[in-house]
C-alpha positions, 0 to 999 in steps of 0.5 A, a space after each residue: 441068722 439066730 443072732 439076728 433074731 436074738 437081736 430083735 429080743 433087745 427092741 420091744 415096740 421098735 424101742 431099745 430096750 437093753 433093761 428089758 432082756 434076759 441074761 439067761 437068755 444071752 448066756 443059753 444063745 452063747 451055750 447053743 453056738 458052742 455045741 453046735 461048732 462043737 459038733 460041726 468039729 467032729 462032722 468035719 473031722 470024719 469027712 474026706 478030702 473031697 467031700 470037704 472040697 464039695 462042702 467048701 463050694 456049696 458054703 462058699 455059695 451059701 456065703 454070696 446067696 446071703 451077701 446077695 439076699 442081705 445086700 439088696 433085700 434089708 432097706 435101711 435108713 442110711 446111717 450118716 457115714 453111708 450119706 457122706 460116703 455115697 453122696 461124695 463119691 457120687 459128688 466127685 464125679 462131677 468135680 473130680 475133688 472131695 468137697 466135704 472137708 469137715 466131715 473128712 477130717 474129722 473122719 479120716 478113714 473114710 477117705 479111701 473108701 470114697 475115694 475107692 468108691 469114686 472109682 468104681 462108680 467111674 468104672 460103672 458110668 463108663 459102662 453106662 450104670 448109672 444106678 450108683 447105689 446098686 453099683 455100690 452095693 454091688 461092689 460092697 458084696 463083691 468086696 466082702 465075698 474075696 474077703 472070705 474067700 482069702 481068710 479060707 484060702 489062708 485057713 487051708 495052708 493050715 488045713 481044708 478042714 480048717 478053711 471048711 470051718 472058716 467058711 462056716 464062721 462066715 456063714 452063720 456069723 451076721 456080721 459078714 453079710 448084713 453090712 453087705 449094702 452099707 459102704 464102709 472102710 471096715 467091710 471092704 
């Protein structure tokens, strides 16, 4: 959440404005997070098994309270790929074919995720929602969310504390859950 507010620093007057920030800033920011994962390290360190299995729950819900708050509360303009994406997906259902040719070849990793999308937005009209663009996101955070989910149950091989520490990279790292209603190949 601190890096989106550090992001705002870079638009002045709704401009970017890259020239007009302060390095010393940026650097101060880079400082902050590290001693603050330093001393989550020691915290998780001293903590039990169990309280690290309770730790684990309570940021794993933290992780879906963001992905929702973020998923369904940002409105964006759509960027382009979002317009193609969505509105092919949706197109498909009616033709049952990928119609935007140009955009698909020059943007070949977009394929799955339509085609993906397609799918679920299948499953969804079967059900009888209708909404696609909720369903979408929907699906988008429910995607992200097993996402985290696996790299923390993968992390926990090596240990709990390794996978608590996953799940707090997750939680404070914006990246994660501010695409949450954007359709893109990379967030699923």
């Amino acid at each position: 959440l601190s890096i989106c507010i550090w992001q705002s620093f870079f638009y002045i007057g709704g401009e970017v404005s890259l020239e007009q920030y302060n390095p010393l800033v940026l650097l101060l920011g880079v400082f902050v997070l590290i001693l603050g994962l330093i001393t989550v390290a020691r915290i998780l360190r001293e903590c039990s098994e169990k309280v690290l299995a309770r730790i684990s729950i309570i940021l794993l819900t933290l992780i879906l309270i963001e992905l929702i708050i973020f998923g369904f509360g940002l409105i964006y303009l759509p960027p382009y790929d979002l317009l193609h994406v969505h509105a092919e997906a949706v197109n498909m259902l009616d033709t049952g074919k990928i119609e935007n040719i140009p955009y698909y070849a020059k943007y070949p990793n977009q394929q799955p995720i339509t085609i993906l999308l397609y799918f679920v937005f299948s499953f969804a009209k079967f059900l009888g929602f209708t909404n696609y663009n909720v369903v979408g996101i929907a699906f988008n955070i429910f995607a992200i969310f097993l996402s985290s989910y696996f790299v923390y149950k993968i992390c926990c091989f090596w240990s709990l504390r390794a996978g608590v520490t996953s799940l707090f990279l997750f939680v404070i790292d914006p990246m994660l859950f501010i695409w949450a209603s954007h359709y893109y190949t990379d967030t699923i």
